[in-house]
N, C-alpha and C positions, 0 to 999 in steps of 0.2 A: 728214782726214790723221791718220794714227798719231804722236803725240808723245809723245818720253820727257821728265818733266821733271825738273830735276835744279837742286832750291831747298832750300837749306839755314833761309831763313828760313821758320817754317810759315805766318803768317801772309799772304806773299808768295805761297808755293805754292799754298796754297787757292784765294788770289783767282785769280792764274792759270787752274790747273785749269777752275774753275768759269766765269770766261770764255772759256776756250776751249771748253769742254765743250757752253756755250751757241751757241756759233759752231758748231757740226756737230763738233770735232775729238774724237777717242779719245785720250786723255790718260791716260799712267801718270806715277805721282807715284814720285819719290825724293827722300832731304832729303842723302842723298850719294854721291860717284862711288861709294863701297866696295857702297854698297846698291844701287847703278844697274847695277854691275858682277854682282850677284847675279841682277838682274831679268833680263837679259840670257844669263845663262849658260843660262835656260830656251827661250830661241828660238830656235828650230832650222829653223823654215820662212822663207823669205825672204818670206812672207804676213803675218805677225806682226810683221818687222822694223819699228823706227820710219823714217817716215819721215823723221825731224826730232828731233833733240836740242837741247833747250833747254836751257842751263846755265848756272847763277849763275857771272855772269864769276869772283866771290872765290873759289869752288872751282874753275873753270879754271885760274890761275893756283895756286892751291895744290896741286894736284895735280900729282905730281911723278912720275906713275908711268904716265904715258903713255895713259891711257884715251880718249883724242880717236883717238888713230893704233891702237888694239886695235879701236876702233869703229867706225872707216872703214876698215879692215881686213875686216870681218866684213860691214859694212852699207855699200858704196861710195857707193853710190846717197843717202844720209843727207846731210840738211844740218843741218852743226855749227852752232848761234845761241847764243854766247858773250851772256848777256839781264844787261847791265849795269843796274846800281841807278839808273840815272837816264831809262831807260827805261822808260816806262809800260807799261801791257797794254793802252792801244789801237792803242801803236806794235807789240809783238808781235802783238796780235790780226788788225792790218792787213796784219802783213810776210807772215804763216802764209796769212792770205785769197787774199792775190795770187800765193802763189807754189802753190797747191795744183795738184798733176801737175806742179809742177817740175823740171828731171831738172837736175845739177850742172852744169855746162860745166866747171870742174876738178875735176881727182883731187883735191886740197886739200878743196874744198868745205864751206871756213870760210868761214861771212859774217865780214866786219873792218868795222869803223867808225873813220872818218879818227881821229885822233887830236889833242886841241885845236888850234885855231894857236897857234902860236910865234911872237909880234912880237920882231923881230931886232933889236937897236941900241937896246932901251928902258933 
């Protein structure tokens, strides 16, 4: 699978990288959207396109300039993995394993992860 990854921590990026790289996957590294957004502007074949955008959830949220919806604009077919800090890289390295030839079932085609429970009346 073609992954773009988009880790502002380098330390964090590397490891990534380097395990998925070990796992079969083509792995391009970015440490932010502004420079992901560059890497991008060179793909012009939909052969080249990532299959998959990994992104440090802290720059999803900070990003304020729409790069999710330019990217599944350009690359439909792309699944958005918003890779939150409390996920490891054997829970990425598994999600990427299982889903390889995966085709979106939504136009959205953000993975989300539930968000904590909320005990009510405490």
């Amino acid at each position: 699978m073609d992954i773009l990854l988009i880790e502002n921590d380098a330390n964090r990026r590397i490891a990534a990288a380097d395990r998925l790289a070990m796992a079969g996957h083509r792995v391009t590294l970015s440490s932010s959207v502004r420079e992901a957004r560059e890497i991008l502007r060179f793909v012009e074949d939909d052969a080249d396109a990532p299959e998959a955008v990994v992104i440090a959830a802290a720059l999803e949220m900070a990003d304020r300039t729409r790069f999710h919806e330019e990217t599944a604009d350009r690359f439909p077919d792309a699944c958005w993995i918003p890779f939150r800090p409390d996920l490891g890289l054997d829970w990425l390295e598994d999600w990427l394993t299982r889903t390889t030839g995966y085709t979106p079932a939504f136009a959205s085609n953000v993975i989300r992860f539930p968000a904590a429970r909320v005990r009510h009346g405490a």
